[in-house]
MIBABA-911339 format. One line per field, with one value per residue (C-alpha): residue number from 1; residue in three letters; x, y, z. Coordinates in Angstrom, 1 decimal. Each point is the difference from the previous one (the first is absolute). Last residue first. Layout:
BEGIN
i [NUM|...]
aa [ALA|...]
u [X|...]
v [Y|...]
w [Z|...]
***
This chain:
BEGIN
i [460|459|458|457|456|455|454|453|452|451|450|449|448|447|446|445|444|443|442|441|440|439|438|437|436|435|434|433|432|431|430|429|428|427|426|425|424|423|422|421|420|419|418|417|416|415|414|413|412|411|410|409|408|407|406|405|404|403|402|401|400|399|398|397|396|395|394|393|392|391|390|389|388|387|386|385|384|383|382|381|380|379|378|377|376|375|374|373|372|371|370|369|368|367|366|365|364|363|362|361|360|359|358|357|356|355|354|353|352|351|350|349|348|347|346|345|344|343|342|341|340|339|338|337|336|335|334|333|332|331|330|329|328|327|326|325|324|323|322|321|320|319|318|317|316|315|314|313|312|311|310|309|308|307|306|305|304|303|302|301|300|299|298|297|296|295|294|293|292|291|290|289|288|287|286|285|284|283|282|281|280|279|278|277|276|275|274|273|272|271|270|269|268|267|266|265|264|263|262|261|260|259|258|257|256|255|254|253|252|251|250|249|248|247|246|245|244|243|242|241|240|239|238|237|236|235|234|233|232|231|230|229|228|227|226|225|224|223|222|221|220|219|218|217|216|215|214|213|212|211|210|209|208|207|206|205|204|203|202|201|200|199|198|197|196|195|194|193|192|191|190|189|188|187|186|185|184|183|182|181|180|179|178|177|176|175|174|173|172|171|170|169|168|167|166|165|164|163|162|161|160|159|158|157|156|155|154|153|152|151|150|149|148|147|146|145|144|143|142|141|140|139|138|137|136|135|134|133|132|131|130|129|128|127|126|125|124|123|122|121|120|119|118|117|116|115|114|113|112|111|110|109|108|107|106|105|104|103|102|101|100|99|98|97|96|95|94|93|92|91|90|89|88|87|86|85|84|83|82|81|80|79|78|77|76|75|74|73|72|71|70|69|68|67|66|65|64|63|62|61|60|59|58|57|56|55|54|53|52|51|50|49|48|47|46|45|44|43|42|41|40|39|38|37|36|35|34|33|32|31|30|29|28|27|26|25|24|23|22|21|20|19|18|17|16|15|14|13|12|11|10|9|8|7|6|5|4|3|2|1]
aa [UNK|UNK|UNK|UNK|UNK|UNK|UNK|UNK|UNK|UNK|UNK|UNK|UNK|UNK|UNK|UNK|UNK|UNK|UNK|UNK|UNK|UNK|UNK|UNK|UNK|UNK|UNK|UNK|UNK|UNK|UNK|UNK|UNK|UNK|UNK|UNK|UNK|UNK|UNK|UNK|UNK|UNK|UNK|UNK|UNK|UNK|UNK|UNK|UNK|UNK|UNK|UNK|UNK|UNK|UNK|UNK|UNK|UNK|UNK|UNK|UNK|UNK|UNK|UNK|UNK|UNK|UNK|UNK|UNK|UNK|UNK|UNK|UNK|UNK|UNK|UNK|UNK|UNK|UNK|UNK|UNK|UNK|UNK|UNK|UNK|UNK|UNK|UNK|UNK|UNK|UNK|UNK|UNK|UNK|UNK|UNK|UNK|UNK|UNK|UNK|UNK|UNK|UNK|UNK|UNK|UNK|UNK|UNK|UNK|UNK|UNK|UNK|UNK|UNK|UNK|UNK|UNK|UNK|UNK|UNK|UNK|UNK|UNK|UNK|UNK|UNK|UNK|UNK|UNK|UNK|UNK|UNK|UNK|UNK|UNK|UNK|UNK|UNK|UNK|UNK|UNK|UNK|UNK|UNK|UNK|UNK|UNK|UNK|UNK|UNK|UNK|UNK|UNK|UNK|UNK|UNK|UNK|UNK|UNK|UNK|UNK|UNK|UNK|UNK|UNK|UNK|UNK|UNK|UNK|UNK|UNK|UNK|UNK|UNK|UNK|UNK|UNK|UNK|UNK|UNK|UNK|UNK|UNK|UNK|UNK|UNK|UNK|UNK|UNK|UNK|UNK|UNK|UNK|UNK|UNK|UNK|UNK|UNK|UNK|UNK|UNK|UNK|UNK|UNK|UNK|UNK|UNK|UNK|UNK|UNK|UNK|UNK|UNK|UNK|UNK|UNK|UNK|UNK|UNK|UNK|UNK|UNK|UNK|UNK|UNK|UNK|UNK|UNK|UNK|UNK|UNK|UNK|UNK|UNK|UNK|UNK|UNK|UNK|UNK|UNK|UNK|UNK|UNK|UNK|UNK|UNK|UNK|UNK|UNK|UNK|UNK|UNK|UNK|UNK|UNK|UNK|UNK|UNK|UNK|UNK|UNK|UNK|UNK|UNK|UNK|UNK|UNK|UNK|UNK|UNK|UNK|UNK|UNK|UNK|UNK|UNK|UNK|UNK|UNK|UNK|UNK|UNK|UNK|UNK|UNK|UNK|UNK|UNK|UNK|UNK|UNK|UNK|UNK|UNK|UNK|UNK|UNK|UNK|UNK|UNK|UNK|UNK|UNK|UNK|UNK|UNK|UNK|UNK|UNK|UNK|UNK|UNK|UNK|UNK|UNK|UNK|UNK|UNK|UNK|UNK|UNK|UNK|UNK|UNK|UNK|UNK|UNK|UNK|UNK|UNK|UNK|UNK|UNK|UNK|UNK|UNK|UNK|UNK|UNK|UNK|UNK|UNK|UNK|UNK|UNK|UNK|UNK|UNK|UNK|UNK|UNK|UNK|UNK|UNK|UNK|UNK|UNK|UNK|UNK|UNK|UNK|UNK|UNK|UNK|UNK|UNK|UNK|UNK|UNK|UNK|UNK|UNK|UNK|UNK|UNK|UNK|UNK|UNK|UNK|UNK|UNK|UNK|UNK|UNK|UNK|UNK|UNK|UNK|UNK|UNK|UNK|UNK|UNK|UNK|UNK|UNK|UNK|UNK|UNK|UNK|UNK|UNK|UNK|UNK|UNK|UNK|UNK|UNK|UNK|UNK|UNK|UNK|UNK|UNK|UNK|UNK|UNK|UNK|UNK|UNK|UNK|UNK|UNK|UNK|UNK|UNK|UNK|UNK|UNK|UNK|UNK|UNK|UNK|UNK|UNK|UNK|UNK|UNK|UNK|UNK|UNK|UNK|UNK|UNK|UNK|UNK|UNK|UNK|UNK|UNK|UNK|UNK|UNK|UNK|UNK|UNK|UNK|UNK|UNK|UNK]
u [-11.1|0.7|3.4|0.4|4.4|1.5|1.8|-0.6|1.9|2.9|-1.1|1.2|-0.3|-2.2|0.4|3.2|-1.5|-1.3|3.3|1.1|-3.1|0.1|-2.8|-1.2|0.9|-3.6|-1.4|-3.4|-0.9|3.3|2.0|3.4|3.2|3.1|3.9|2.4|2.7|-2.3|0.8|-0.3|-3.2|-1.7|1.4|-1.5|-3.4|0.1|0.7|-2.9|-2.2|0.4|-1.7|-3.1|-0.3|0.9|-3.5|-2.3|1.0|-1.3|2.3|-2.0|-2.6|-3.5|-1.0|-0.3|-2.5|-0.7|-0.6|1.8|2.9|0.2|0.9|2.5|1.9|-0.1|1.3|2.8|1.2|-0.1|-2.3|0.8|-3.5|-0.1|1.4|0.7|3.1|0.3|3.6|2.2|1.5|3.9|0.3|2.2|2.0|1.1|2.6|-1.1|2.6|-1.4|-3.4|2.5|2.2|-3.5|-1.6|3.6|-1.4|2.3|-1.0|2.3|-1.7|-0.3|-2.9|-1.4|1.5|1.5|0.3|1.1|-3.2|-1.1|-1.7|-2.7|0.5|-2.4|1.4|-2.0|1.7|-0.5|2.4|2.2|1.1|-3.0|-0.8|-2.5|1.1|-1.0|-2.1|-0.7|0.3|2.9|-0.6|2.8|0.5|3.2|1.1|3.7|0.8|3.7|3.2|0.4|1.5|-1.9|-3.6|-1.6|-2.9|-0.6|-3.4|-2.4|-3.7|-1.7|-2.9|-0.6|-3.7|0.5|2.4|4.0|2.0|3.7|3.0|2.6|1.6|3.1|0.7|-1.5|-1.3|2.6|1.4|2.2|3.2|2.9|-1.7|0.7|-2.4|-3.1|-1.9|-2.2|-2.6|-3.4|-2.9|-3.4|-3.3|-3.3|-0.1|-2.6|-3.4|-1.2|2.6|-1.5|3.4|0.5|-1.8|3.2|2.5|-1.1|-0.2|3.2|1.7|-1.2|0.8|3.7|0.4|0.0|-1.4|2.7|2.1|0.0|-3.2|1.7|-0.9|1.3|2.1|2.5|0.6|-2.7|-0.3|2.9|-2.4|-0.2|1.1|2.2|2.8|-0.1|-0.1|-2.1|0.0|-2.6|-3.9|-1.5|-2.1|-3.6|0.3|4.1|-1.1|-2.5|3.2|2.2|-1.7|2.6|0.0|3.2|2.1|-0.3|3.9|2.3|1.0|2.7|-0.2|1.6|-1.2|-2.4|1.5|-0.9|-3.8|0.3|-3.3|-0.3|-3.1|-0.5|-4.0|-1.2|-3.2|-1.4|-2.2|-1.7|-2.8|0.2|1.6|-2.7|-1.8|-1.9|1.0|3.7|-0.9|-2.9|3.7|2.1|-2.7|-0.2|3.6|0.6|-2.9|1.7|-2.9|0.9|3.4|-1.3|0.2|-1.0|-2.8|-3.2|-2.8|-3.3|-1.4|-3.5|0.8|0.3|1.3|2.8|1.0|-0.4|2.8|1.9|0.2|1.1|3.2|0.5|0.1|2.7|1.8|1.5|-2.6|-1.2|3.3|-0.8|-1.1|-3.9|-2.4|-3.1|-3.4|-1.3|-2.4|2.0|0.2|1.2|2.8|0.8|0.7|1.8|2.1|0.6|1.0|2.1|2.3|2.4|0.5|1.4|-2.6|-1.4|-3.9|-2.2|-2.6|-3.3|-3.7|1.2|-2.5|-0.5|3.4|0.5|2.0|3.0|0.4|0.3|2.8|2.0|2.4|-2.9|0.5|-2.6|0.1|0.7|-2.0|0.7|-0.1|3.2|2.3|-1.6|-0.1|3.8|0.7|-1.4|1.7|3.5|-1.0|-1.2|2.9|1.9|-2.8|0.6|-2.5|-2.4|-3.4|-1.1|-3.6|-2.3|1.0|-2.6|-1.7|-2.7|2.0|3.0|3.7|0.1|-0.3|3.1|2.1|-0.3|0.1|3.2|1.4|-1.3|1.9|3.2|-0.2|-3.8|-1.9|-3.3|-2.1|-3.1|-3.0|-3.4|-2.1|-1.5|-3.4|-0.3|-0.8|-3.4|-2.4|-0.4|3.9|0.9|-3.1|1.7|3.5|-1.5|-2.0|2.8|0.6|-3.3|0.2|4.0|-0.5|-0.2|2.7|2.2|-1.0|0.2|3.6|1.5|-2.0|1.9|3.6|-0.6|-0.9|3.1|-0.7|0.1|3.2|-0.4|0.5|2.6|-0.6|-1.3]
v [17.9|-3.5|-1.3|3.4|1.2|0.5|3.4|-0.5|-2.1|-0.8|-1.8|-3.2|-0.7|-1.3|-1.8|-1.1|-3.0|-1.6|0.0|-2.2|-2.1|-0.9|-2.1|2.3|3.6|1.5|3.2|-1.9|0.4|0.8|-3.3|0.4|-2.0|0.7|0.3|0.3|1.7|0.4|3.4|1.0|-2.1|2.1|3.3|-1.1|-0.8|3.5|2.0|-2.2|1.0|3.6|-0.3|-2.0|1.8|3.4|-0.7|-1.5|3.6|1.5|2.4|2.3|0.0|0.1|-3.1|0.6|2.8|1.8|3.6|1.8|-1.7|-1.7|3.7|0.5|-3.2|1.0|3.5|-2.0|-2.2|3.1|0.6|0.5|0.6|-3.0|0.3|-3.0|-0.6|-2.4|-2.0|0.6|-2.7|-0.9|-2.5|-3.1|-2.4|-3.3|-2.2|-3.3|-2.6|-3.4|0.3|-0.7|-2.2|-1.7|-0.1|-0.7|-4.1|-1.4|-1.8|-0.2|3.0|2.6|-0.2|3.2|1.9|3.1|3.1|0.3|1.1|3.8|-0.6|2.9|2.9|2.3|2.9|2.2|2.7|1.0|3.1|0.3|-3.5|-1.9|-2.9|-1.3|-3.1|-1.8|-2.7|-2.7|2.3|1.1|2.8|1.9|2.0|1.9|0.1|-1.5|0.8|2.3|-1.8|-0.8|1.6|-1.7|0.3|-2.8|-1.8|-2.1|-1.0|-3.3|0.0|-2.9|-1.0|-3.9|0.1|-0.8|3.0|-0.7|2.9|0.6|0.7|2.7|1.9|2.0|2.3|-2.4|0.5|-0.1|4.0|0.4|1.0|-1.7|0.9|-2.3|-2.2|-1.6|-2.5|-1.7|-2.5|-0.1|-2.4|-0.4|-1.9|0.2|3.8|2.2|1.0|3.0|-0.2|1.9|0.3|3.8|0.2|-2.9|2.1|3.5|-1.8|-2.0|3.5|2.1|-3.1|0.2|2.7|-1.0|-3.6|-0.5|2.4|-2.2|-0.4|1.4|0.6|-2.9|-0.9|2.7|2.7|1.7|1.0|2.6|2.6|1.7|-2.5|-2.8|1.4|2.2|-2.5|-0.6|-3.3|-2.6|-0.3|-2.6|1.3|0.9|3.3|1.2|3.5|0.1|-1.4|2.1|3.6|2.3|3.3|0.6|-2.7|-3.8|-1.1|-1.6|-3.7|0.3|-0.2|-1.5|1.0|0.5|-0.5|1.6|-0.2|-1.0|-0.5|-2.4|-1.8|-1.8|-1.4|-2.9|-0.6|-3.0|-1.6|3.1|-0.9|1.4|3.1|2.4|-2.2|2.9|-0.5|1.0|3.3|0.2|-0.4|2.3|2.6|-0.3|0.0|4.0|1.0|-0.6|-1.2|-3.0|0.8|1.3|-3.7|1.8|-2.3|1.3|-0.6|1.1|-1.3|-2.2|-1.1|-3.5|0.3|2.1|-2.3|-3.0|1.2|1.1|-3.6|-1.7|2.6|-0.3|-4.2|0.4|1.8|3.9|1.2|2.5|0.6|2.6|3.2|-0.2|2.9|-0.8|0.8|0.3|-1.8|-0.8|-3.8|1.1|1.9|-2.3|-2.4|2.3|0.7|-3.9|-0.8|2.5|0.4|-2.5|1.4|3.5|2.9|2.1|-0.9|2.8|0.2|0.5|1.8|1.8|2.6|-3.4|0.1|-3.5|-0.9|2.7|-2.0|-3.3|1.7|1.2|2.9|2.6|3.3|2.7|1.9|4.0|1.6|1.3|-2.9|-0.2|1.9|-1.0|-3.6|0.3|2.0|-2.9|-2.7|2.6|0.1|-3.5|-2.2|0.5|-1.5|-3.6|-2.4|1.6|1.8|2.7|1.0|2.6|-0.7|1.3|-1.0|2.2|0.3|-2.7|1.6|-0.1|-4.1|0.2|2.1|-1.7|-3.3|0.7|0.9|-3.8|-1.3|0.4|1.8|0.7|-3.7|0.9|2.7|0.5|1.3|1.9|0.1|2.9|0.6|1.5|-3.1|-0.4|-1.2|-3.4|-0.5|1.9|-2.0|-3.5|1.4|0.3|-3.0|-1.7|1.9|-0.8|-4.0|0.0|1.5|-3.5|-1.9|2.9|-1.1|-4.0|0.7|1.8|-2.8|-2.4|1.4|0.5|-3.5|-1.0|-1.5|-3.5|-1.2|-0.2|-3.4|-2.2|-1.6|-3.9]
w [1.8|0.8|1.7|0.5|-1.0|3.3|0.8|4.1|-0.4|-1.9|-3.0|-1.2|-4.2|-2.4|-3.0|1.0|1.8|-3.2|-1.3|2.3|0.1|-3.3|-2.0|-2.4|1.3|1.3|-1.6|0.2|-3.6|-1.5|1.1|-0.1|-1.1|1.4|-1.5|2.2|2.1|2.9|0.7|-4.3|-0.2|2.6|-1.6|-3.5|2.1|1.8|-3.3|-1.8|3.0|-0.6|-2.9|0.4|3.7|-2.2|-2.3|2.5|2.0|-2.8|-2.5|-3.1|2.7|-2.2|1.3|3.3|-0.7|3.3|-2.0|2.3|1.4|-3.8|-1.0|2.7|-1.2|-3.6|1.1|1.6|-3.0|-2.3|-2.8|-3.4|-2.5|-2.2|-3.6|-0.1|-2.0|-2.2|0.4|-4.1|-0.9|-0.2|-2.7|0.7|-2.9|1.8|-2.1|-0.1|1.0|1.6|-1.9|-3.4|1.4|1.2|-3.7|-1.6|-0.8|-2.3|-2.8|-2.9|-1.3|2.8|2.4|1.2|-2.9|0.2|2.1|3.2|2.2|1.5|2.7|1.4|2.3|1.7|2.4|2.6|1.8|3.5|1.0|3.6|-0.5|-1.4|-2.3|-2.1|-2.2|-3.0|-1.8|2.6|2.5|2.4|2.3|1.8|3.0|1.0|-3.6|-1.6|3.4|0.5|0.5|3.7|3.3|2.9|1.6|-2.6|-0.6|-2.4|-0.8|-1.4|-1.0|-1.9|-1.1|-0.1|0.5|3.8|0.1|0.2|2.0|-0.5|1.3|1.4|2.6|1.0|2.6|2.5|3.4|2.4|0.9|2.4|-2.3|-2.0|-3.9|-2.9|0.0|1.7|-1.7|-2.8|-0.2|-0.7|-1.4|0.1|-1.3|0.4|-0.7|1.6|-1.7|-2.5|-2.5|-2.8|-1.8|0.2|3.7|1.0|-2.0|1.9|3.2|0.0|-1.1|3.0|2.5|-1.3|1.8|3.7|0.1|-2.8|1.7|3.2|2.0|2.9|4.2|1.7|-3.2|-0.3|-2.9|-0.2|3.4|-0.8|-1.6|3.6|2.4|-0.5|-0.5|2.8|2.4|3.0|1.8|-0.9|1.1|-2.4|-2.9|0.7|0.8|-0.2|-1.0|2.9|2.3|-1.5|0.8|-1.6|0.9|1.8|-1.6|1.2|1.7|-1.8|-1.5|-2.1|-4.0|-2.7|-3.7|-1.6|-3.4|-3.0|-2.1|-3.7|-1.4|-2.9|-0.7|-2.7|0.0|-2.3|-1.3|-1.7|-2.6|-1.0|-2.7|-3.2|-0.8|-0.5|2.3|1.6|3.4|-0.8|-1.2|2.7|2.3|-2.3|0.6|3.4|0.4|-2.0|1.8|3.7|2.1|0.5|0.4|3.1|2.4|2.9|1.0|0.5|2.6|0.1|2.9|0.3|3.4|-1.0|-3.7|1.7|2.6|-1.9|-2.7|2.8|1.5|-3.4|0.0|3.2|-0.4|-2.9|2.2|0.5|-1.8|-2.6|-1.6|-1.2|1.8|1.9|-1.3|2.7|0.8|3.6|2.0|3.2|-0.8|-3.5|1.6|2.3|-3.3|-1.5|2.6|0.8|-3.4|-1.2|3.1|-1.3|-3.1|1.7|0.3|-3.0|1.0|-1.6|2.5|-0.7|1.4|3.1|1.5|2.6|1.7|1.5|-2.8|1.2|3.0|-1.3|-2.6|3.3|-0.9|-1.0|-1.8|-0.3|-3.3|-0.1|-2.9|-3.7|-2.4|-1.5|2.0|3.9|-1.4|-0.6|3.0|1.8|-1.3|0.5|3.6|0.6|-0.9|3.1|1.8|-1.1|0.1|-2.4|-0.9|-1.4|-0.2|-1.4|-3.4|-2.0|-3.3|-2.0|-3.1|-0.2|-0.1|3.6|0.0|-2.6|2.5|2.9|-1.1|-2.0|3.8|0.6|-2.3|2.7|3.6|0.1|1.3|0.3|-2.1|1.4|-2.2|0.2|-2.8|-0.5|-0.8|-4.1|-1.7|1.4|2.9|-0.8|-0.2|3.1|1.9|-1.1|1.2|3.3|0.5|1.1|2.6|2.1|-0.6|0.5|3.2|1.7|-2.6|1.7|3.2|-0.2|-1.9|2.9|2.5|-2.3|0.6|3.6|0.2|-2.1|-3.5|-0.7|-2.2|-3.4|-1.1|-0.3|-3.4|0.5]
***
């Protein structure tokens, strides 16, 4: 059996009995705002304000009739330029809030843009849901396989609009490669393959010290085990170290699985995994690896496999590519669209003493390709977070560009790669009960141990 989710403190579940309590009068909030017209505000928190959560800040102030009345973070020290930044944009003072479970009991609070480590993901945004609020939650959604599952219940449950920052899907330039790619303009794509190469330096070796001024360690720790403080693994640095990293293919490499899985109608996990890979070149703290790669296999034989790569390389023939049984689309920082077709050795088939040339011939075509042009839409841009705000309103699930269905389905092929890389083998999964077929080990890395009180519910 997978260890399971240990059971929440008392203190924990009497938090989570009272926010599930005023649930039932906030959550009617965001359902009045719609009823009553475009024009009410919609009230937002942005959490988590060191890293992408300053882009949080100013993409939510670009959207009419949106206002950040809340900051909120672990460390102080952040605060003042945060709020200057607010105070610029939008022309008032917001409040700002180190404890996320206090800033959900706020009821003017209709979302919170979650820009917090990976392993914080899961257990804001699934308080936040309990509270009645809406949430903008960063890539990767989870921290575990089961996070990612419980999230999904979470939001369906409390009727929460929840999207996943996965933006490239709302980049114009991707959504028309992907209806490019949907309309069999190039036949059917067999597989997708994402090169990713991001060099990042070494983090070097670090002594233990003492917590900054400002910094609360414990809330930043939450549900990761308590450790000494290092500054290497604080801001940024969590990246780089198991407890509280999903590796650059959970990192980054979760933007491309999601654009290639939407491009290829992939709408399930993979059966089938493998990854392997390592650490190189850098002497420093860090143990997740610099260096990954593999492959996933679909049950209709679709295939995905990645490299990815922190370390000096040759640039990517493309970041994300598409191959189709007549052609490629592919993507660096452009999406083009080439067909190609054989072009055979001429001459008989069979020359005239008999001799079959029909494979010599198959064996060495020489490809001619065609770059074509990829339709443009014509659609009216709209940014990831305006979508967001306008699902707040209107309450349409389906018109998120992102769902939280949508980054579980991702973010899980980042967690199942990373699986396979610890175990130093390749597993087969079972889609429908999100199970490993027949393997305990991997089974138990579904999940994880919490540190109480920051317990993921056993049900939401």
């Amino acid at each position: 059996m997978a260890e399971q989710p240990p059971q929440q403190s008392m203190a924990s579940r009497r938090q989570f009995m009272k926010t599930s309590a005023v649930a039932a009068n906030i959550v009617a909030a965001p359902m009045i705002m719609a009823q009553s017209g475009g024009s009410d505000t919609v009230n937002v928190a942005v959490v988590g304000i060191h890293g992408r959560g300053r882009a949080h800040i100013q993409e939510f102030a670009k959207v009419p009739n949106t206002k950040i009345v809340a900051l909120c973070d672990v460390d102080s020290r952040l605060f003042p330029e945060a709020v200057k930044t607010v105070q610029d944009l939008q022309g008032h003072r917001p409040d700002t809030v180190e404890d996320f479970r206090k800033l959900i009991e706020r009821k003017d609070i209709h979302a919170v843009s979650i820009a917090t480590p990976d392993y914080w993901h899961a257990l804001q945004t699934i308080w936040a849901c309990q509270a009645g609020k809406d949430v903008y939650v960063e890539k990767p959604v989870s921290f575990t396989i089961v996070e990612g599952r419980r999230m999904v219940e979470a939001a369906r449950k409390y009727n929460r609009i929840v999207q996943t920052g996965l933006n490239r899907r709302s980049i114009p330039s991707v959504r028309d490669a992907v209806r490019f790619a949907h309309s069999g303009a190039l036949g059917k794509i067999y597989r997708g393959r994402m090169e990713l190469v991001k060099p990042r330096g070494s983090m070097g070796r670090r002594q233990e010290a003492s917590v900054p001024d400002g910094g609360n360690w414990d809330l930043y720790l939450g549900p990761t085990p308590m450790k000494a403080f290092k500054v290497n693994q604080f801001h940024y640095g969590w990246h780089f170290f198991w407890d509280t990293s999903t590796t650059d293919v959970g990192n980054t490499g979760v933007h491309h699985f999601d654009v290639i899985r939407w491009a290829q109608n992939i709408n399930t996990h993979p059966t089938e995994i493998y990854c392997t890979g390592g650490m190189f070149v850098h002497d420093s703290d860090q143990n997740v690896p610099n260096f990954q790669t593999g492959a996933f296999t679909y049950a209709d034989g679709t295939v995905v496999d990645f490299e990815a790569l922190n370390l000096l390389s040759p640039e990517p023939r493309a970041t994300d590519i598409l191959y189709a049984d007549h052609g490629y689309i592919a993507s660096s920082d452009n999406w083009k669209a080439v067909r190609g077709n054989w072009v055979f050795r001429e001459g008989p088939d069979v020359t005239p003493d008999g001799i079959d040339r029909r494979a010599s011939k198959a064996g060495f075509p020489r490809p001619q390709y065609e770059e074509i042009t990829i339709p443009k839409s014509g659609e009216t841009p709209q940014s990831h977070f305006a979508n967001f705000i306008q699902c707040v309103r209107t309450r349409k699930v389906e018109d998120l560009r992102c769902d939280i269905l949508e980054g579980h389905l991702s973010s899980t092929m980042a967690h199942l790669a990373n699986i396979s890389f610890r175990l130093k083998r390749a597993l087969k999964f079972n889609p429908d009960t999100e199970r490993f077929i027949n393997d305990p080990e991997a089974d138990a890395m579904l999940t994880r141990k919490y540190r109480e009180p920051y317990s993921l519910p056993d049900r939401v």
